[in-house]
Backbone as ProteinMPNN parsed JSONL, in Angstrom:
{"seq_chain_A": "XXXXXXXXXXXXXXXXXXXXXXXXXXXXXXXXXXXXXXXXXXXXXXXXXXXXXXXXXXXXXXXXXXXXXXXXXXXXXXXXXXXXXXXXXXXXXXXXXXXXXXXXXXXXXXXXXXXXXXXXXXXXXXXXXXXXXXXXXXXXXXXXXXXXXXXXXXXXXXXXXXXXXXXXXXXXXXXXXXXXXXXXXXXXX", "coords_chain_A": {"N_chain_A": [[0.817, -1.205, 0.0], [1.918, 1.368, 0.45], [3.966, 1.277, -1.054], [2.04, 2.129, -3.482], [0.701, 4.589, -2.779], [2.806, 6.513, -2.926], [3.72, 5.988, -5.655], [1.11, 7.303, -6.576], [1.464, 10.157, -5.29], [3.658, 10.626, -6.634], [3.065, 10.708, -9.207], [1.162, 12.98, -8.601], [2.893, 14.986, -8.108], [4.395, 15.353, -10.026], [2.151, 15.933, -12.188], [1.473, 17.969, -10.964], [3.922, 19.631, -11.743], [4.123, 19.467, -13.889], [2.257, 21.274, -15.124], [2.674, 23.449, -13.897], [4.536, 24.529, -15.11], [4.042, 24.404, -17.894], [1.638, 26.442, -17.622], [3.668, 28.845, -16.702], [5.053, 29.02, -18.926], [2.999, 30.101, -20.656], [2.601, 32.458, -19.872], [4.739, 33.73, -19.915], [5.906, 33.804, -22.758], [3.668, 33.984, -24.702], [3.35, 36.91, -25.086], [5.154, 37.755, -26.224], [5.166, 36.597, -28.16], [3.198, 38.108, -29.234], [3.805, 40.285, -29.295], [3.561, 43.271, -31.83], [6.02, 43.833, -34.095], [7.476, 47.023, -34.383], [6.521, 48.866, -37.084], [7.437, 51.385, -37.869], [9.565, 54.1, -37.511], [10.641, 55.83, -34.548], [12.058, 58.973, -34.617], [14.1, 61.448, -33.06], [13.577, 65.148, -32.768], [15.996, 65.958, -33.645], [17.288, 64.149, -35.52], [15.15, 64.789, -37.148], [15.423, 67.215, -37.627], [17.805, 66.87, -39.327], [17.317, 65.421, -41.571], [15.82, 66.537, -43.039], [16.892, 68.924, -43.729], [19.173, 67.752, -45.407], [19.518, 67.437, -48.33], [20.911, 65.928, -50.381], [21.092, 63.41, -49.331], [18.087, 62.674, -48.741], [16.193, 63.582, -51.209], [13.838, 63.43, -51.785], [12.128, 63.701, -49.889], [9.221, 64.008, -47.794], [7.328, 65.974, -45.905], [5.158, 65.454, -43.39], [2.38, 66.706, -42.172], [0.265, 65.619, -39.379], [-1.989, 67.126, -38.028], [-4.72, 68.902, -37.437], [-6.512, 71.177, -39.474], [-6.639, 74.061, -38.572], [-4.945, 74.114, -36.454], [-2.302, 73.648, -38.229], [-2.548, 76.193, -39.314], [-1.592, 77.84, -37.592], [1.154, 77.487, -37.137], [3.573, 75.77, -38.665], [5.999, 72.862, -40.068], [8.313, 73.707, -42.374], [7.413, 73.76, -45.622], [5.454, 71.438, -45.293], [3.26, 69.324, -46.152], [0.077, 69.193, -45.572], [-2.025, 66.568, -44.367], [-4.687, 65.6, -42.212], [-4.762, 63.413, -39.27], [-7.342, 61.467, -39.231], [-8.049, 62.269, -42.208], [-6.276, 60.559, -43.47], [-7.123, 58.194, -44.737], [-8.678, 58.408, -46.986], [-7.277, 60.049, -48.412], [-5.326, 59.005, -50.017], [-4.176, 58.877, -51.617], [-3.086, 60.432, -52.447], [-0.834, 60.46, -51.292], [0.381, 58.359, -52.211], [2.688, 58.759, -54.146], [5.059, 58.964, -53.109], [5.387, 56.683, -51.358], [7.827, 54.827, -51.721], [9.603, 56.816, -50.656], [11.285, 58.525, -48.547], [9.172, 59.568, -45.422], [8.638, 62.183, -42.825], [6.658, 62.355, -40.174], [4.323, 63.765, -38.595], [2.756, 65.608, -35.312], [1.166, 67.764, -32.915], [2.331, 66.494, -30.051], [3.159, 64.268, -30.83], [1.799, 61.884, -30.281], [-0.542, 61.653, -31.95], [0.888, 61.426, -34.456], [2.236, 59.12, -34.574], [0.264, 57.539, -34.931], [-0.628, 57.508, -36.629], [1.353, 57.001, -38.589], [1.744, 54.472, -37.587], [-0.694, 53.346, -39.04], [-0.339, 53.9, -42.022], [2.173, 52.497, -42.475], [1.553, 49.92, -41.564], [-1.386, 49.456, -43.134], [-1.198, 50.405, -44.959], [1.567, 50.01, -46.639], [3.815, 51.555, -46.712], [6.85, 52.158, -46.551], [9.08, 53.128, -45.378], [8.549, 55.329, -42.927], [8.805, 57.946, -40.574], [8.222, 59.149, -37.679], [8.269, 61.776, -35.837], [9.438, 62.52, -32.596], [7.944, 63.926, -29.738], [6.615, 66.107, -31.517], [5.576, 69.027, -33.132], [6.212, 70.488, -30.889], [8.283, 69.405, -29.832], [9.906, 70.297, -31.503], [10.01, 72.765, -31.369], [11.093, 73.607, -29.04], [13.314, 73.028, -29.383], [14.323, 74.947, -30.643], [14.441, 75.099, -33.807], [13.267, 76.757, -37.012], [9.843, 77.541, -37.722], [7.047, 78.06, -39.379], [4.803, 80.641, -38.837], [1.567, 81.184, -39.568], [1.735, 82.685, -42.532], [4.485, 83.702, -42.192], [7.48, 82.457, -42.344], [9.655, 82.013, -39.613], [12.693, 83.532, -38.628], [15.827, 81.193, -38.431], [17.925, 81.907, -37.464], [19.383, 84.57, -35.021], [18.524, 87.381, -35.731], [18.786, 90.755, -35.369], [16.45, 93.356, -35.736], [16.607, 96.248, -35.401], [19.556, 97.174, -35.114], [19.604, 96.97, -38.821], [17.827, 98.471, -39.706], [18.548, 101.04, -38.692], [21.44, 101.336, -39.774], [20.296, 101.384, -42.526], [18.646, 103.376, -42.888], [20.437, 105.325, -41.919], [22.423, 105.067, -44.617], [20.705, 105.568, -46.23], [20.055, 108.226, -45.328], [22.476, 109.582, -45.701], [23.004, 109.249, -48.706], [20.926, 111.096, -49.543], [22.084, 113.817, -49.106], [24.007, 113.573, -50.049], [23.005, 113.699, -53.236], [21.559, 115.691, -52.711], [23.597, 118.063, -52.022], [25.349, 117.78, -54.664], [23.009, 118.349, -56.455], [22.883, 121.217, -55.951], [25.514, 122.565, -56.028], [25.256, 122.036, -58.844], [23.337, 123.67, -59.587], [24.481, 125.918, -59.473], [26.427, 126.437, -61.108], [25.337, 127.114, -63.514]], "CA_chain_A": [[0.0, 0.0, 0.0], [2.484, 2.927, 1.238], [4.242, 1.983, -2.617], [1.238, 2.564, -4.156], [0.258, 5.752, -1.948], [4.122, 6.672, -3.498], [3.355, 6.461, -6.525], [0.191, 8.427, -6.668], [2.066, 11.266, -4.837], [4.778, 11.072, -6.89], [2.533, 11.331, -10.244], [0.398, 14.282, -8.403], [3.73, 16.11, -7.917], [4.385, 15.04, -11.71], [1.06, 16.41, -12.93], [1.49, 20.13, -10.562], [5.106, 20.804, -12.189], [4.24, 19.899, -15.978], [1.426, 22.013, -15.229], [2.641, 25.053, -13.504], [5.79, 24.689, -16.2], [2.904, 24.58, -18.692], [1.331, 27.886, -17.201], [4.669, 29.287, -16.891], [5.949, 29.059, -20.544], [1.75, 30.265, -21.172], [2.26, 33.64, -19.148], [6.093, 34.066, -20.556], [5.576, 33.246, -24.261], [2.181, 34.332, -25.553], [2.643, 38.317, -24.486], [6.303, 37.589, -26.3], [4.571, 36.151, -29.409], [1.549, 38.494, -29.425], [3.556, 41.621, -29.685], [3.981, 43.36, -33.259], [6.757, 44.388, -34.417], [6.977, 47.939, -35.139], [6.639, 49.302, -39.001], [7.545, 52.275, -38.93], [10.701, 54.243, -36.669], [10.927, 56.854, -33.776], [13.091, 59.964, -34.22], [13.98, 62.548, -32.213], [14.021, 66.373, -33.238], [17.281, 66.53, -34.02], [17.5, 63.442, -36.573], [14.217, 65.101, -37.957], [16.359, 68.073, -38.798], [19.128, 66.39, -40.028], [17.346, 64.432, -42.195], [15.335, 67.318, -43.778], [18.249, 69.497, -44.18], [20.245, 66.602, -45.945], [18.686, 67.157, -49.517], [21.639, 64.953, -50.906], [20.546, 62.032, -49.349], [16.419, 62.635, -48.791], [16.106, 64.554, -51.817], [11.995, 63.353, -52.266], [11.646, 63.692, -48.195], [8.147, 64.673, -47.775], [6.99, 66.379, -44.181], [3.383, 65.211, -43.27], [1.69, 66.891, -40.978], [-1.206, 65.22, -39.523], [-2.462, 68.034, -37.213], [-5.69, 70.113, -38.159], [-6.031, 72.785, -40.449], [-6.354, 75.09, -37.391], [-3.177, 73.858, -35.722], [-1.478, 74.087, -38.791], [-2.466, 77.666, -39.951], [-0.474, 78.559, -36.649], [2.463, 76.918, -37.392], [4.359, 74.309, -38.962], [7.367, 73.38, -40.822], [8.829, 74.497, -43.435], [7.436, 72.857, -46.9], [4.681, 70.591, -44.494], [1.923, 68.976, -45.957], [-1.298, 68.852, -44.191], [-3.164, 65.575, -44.429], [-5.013, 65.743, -40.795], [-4.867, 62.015, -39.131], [-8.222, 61.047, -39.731], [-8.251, 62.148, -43.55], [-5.306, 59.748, -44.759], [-7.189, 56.758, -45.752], [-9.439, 59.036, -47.806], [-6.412, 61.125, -49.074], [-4.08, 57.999, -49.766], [-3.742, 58.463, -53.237], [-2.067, 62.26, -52.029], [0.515, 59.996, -50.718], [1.265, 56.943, -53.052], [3.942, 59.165, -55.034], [5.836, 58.586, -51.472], [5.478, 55.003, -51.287], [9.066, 54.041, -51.545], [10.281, 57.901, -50.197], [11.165, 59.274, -46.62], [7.917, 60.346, -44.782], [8.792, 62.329, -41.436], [5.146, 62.165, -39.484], [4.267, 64.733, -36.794], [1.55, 66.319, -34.89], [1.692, 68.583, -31.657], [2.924, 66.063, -29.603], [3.456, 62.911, -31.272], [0.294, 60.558, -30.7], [-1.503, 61.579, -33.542], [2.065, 60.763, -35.318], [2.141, 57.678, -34.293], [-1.161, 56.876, -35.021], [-0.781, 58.009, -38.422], [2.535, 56.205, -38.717], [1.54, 53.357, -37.908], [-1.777, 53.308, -39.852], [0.721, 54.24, -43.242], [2.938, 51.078, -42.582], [0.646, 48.524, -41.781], [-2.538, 49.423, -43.367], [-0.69, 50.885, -46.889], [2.623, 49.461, -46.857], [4.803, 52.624, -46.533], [8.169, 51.353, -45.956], [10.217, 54.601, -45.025], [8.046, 56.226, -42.27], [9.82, 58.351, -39.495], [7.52, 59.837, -36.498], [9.329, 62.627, -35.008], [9.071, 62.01, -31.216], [7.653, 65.141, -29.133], [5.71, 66.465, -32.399], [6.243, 70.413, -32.986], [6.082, 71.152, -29.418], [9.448, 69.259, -29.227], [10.838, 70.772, -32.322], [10.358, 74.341, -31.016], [11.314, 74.035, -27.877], [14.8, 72.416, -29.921], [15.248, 75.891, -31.392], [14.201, 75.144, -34.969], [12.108, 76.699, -37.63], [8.644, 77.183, -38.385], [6.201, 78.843, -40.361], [3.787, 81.272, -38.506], [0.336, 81.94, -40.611], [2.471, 82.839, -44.325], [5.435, 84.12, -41.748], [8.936, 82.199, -41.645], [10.27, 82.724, -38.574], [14.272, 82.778, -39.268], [16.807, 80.358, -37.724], [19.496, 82.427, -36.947], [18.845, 85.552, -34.623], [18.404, 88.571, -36.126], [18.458, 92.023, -34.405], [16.133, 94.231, -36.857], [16.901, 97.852, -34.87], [20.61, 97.671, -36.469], [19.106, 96.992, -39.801], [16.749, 99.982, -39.603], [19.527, 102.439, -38.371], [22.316, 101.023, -40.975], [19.601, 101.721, -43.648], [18.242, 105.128, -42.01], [21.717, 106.008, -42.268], [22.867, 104.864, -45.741], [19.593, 106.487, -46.928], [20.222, 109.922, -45.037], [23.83, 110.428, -46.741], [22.607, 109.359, -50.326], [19.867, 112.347, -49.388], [23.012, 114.718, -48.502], [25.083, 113.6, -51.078], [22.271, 114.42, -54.054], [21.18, 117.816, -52.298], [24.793, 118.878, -52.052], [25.153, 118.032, -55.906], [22.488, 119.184, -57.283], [23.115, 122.513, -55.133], [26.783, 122.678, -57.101], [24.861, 122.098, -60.4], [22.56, 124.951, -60.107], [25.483, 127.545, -58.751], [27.103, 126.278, -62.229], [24.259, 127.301, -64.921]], "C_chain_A": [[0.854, 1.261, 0.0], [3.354, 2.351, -0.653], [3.474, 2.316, -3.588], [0.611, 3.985, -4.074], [1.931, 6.616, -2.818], [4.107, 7.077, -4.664], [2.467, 7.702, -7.02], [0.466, 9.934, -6.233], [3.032, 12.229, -6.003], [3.741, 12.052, -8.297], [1.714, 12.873, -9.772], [1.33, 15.509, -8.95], [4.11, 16.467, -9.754], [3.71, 16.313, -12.148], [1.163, 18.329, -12.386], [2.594, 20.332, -11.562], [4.837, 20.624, -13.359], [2.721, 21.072, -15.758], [1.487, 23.312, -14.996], [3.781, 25.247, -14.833], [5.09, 25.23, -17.352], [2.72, 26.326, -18.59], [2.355, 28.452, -17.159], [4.715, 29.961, -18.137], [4.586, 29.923, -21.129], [2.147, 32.161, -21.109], [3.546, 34.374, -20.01], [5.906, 34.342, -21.734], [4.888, 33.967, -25.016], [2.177, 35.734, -25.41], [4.067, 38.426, -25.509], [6.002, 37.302, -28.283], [4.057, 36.924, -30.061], [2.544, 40.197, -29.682], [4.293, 41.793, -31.137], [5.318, 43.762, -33.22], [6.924, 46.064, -35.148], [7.218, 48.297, -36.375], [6.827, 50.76, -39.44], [9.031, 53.25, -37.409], [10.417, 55.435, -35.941], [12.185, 57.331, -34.09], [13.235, 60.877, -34.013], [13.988, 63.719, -33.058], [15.227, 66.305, -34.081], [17.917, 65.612, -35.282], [16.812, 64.455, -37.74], [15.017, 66.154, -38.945], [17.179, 67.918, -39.753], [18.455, 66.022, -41.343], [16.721, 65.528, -43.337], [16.179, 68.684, -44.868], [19.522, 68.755, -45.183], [19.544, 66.317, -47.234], [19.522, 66.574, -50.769], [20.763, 63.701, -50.626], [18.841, 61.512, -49.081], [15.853, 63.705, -49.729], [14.438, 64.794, -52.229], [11.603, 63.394, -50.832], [10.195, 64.257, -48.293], [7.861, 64.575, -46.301], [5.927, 66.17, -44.289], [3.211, 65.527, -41.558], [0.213, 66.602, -40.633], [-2.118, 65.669, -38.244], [-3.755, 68.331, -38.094], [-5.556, 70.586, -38.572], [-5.827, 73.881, -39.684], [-4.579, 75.545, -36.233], [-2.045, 73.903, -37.115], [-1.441, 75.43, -39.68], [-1.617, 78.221, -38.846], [0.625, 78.685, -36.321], [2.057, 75.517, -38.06], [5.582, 74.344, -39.473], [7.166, 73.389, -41.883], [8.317, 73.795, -44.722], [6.598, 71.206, -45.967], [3.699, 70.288, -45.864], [1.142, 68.811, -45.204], [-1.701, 67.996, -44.81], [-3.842, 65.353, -42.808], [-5.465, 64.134, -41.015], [-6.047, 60.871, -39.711], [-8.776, 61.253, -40.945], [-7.373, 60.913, -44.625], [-5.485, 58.614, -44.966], [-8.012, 57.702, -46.66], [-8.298, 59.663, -48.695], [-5.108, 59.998, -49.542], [-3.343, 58.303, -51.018], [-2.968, 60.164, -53.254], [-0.695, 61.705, -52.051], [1.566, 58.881, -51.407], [2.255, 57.286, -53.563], [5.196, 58.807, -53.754], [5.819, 57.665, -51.32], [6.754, 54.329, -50.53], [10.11, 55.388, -50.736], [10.03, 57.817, -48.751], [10.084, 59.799, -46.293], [8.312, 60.557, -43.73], [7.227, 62.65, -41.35], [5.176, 62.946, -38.674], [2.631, 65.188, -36.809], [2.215, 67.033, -33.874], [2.317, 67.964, -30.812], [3.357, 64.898, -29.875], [2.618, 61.739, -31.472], [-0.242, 61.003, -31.748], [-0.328, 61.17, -34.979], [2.302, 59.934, -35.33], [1.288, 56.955, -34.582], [-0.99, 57.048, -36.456], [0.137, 57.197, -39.777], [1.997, 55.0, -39.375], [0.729, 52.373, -38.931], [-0.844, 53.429, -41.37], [1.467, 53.067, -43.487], [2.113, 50.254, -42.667], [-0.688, 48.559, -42.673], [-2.362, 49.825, -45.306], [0.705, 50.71, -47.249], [3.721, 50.174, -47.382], [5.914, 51.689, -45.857], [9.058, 52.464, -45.199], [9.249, 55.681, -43.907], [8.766, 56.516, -40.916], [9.161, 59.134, -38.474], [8.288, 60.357, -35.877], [8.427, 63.039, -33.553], [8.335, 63.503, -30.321], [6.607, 66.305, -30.015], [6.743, 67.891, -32.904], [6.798, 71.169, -32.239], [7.828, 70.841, -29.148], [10.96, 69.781, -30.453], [10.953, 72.39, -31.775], [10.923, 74.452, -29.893], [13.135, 73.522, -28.115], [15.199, 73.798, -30.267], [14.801, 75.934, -32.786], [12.99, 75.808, -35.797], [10.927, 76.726, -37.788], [8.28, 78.144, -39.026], [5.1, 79.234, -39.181], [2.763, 81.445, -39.029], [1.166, 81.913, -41.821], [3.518, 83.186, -43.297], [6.445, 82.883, -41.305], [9.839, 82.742, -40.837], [11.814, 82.414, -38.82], [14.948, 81.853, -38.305], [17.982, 80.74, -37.413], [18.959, 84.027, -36.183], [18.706, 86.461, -35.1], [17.701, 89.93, -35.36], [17.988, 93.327, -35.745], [16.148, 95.522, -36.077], [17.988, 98.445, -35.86], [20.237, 97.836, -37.52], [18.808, 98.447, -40.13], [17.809, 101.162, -39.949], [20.468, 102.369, -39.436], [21.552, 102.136, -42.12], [19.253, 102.967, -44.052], [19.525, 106.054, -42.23], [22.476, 106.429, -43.634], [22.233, 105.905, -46.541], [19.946, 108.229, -46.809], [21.646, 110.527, -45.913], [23.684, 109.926, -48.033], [21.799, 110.421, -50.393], [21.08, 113.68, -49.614], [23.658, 114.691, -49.992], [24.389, 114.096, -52.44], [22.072, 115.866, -53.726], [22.586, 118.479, -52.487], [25.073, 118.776, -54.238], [24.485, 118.312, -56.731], [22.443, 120.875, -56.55], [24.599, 123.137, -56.281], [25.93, 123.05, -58.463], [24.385, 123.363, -60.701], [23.815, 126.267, -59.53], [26.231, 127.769, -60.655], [26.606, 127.032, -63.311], [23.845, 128.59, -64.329]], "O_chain_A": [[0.345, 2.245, -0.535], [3.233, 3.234, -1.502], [3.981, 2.794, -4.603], [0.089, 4.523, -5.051], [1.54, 7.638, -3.382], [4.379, 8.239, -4.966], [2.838, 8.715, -7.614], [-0.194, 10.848, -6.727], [3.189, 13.425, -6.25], [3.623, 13.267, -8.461], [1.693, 13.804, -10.577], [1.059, 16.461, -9.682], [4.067, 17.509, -10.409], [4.252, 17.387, -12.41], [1.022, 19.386, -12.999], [2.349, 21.232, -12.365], [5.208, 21.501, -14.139], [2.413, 21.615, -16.819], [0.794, 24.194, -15.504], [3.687, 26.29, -15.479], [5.394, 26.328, -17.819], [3.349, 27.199, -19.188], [2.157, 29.157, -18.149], [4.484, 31.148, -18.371], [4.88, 30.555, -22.144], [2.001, 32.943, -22.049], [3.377, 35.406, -20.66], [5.646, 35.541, -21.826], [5.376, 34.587, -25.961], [1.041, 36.183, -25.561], [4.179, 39.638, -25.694], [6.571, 37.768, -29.271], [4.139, 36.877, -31.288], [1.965, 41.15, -30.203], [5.154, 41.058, -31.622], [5.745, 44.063, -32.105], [6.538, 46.277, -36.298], [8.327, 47.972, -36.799], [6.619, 51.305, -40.524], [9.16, 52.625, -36.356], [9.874, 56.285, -36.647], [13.22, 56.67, -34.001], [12.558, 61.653, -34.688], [14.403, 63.492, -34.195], [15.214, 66.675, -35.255], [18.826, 66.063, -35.978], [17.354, 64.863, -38.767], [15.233, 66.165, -40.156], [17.32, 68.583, -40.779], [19.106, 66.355, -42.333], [17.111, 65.393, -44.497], [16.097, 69.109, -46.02], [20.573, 69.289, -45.536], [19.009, 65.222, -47.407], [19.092, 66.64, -51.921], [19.981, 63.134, -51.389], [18.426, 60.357, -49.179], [15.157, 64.617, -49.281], [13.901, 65.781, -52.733], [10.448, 62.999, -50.674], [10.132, 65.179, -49.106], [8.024, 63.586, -45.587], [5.391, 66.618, -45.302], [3.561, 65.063, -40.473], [-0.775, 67.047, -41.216], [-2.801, 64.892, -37.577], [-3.811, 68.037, -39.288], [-4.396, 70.999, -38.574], [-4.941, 74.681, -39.986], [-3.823, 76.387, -35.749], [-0.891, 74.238, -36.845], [-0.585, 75.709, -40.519], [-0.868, 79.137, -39.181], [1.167, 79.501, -35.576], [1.126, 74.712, -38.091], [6.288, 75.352, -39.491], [6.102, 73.151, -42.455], [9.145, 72.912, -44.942], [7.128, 70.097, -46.039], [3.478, 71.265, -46.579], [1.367, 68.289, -44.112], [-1.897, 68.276, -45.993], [-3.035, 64.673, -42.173], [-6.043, 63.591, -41.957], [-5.847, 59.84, -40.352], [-9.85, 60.693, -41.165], [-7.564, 60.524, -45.777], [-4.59, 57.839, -45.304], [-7.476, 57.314, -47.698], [-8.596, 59.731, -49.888], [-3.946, 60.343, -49.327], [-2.183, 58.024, -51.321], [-2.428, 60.737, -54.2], [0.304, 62.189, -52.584], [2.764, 58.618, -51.297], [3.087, 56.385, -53.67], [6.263, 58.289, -54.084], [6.911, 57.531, -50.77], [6.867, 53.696, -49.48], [11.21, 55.08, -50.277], [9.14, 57.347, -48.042], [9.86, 60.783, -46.997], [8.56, 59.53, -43.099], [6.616, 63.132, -42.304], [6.113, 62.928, -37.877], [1.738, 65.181, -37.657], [3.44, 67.073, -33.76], [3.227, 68.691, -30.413], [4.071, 64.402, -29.004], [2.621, 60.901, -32.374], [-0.264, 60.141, -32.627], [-0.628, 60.771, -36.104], [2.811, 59.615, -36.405], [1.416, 55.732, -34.537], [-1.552, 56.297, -37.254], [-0.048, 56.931, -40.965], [1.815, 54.575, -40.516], [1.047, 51.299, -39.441], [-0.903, 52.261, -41.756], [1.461, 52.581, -44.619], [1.82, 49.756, -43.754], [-1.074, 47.421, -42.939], [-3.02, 49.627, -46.327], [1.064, 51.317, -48.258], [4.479, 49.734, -48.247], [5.85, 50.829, -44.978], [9.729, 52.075, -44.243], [9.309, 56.883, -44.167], [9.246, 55.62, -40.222], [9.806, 60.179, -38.388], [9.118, 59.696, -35.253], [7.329, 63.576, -33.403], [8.658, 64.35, -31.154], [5.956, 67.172, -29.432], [7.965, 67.957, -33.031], [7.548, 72.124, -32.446], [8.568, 71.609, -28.532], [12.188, 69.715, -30.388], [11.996, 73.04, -31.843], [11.351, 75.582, -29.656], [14.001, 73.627, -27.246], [16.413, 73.999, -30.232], [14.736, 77.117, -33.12], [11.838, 75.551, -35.449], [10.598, 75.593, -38.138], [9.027, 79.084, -39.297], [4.532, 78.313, -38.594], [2.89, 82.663, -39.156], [1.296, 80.745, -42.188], [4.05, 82.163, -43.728], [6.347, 82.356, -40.197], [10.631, 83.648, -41.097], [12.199, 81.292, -39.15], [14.418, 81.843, -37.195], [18.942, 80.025, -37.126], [18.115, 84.648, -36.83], [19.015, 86.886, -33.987], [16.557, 90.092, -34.935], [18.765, 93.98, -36.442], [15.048, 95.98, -36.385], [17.933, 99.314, -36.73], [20.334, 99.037, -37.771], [19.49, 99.3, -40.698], [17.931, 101.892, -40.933], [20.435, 103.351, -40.177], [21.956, 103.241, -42.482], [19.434, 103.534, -45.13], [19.553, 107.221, -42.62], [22.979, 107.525, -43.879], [22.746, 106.777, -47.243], [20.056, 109.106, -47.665], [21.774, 111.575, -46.545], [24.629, 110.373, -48.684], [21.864, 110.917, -51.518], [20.743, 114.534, -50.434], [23.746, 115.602, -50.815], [25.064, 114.965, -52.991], [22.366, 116.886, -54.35], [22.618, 119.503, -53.169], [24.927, 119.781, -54.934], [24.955, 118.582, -57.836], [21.593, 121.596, -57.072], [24.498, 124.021, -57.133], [25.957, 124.151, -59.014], [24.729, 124.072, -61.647], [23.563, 127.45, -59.303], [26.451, 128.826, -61.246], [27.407, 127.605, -64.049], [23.01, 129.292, -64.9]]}, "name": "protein", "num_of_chains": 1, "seq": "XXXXXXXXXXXXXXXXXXXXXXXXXXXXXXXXXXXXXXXXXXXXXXXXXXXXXXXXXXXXXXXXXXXXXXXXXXXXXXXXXXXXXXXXXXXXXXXXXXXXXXXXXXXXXXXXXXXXXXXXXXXXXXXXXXXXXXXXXXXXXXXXXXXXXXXXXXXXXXXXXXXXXXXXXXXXXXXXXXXXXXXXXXXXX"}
């Protein structure tokens, strides 16, 4: 009896560890399996620039912005398209010339770039899509570029007072310098 009681123990213990091993490998595995792979790439500001500025090697780059028309009459960058997120399965055929080209992706902060992204890779088989991480919010606060309403704001500081005064100046002694010669002329005749 007590090797038969032995047995039955032993198989119980059997049956728990292929079972929790089981559940184990279930809990491990399947969350390991189950996730996608992503289709399309995060990059920061500062690639974004690079990459836009680099019209050697992204010479068909196209900027998609998939903000509102509202958010992008207030800004954007430079040479943007607007397709707003929820127009670009309707608007796809805007985009097919891009297919095999660089697409950088943005919005104000990045989820709607991501969303837009991703939707572009998997859903239309964009191969080259680049979601710039932080949106606009994290390109301005980089320093770079945009477009105001029709106004390019510049990228290098500019102090327009000097300007003015330079000009104000140049102007006033071309004024001087005519009055004094035509003053000569008429003393002449």
């Amino acid at each position: 009896k007590l090797n038969k009681k032995s047995k039955i123990f032993k198989t119980k213990t059997e049956v728990f560890i292929y079972f929790f091993v089981i559940l184990l490998s279930c809990i491990v595995f399947i969350p390991i399996t189950s996730v996608k792979a992503q289709s399309y790439v995060e990059i920061p500001v500062q690639t974004a620039y690079a990459m836009i500025n680099n019209h050697t090697q992204y010479p068909n780059l196209l900027i998609l912005d998939v903000r509102e028309q509202n958010e992008y009459d207030e800004n954007h960058l430079y040479n943007a398209t607007l397709i707003p997120r929820l127009q670009i399965d309707s608007r796809i055929s805007e985009l097919m010339p891009y297919n095999d080209t660089e697409i950088i992706v943005y919005c104000l902060s990045g989820f709607r770039g991501r969303l837009a992204s991703e939707n572009l890779a998997d859903n239309h088989n964009f191969t080259k899509i680049f979601n710039m991480e932080g949106g606009i919010t994290a390109w301005i606060a980089a320093g770079y570029p945009v477009i105001e309403g029709n106004i390019e704001l510049p990228s290098i500081d500019f102090s327009f007072t000097p300007f003015v005064m330079i000009l104000s100046g140049t102007i006033a002694v071309l004024i001087l310098y005519y009055k004094k010669r035509g003053y000569k002329k008429r003393k002449k005749d």
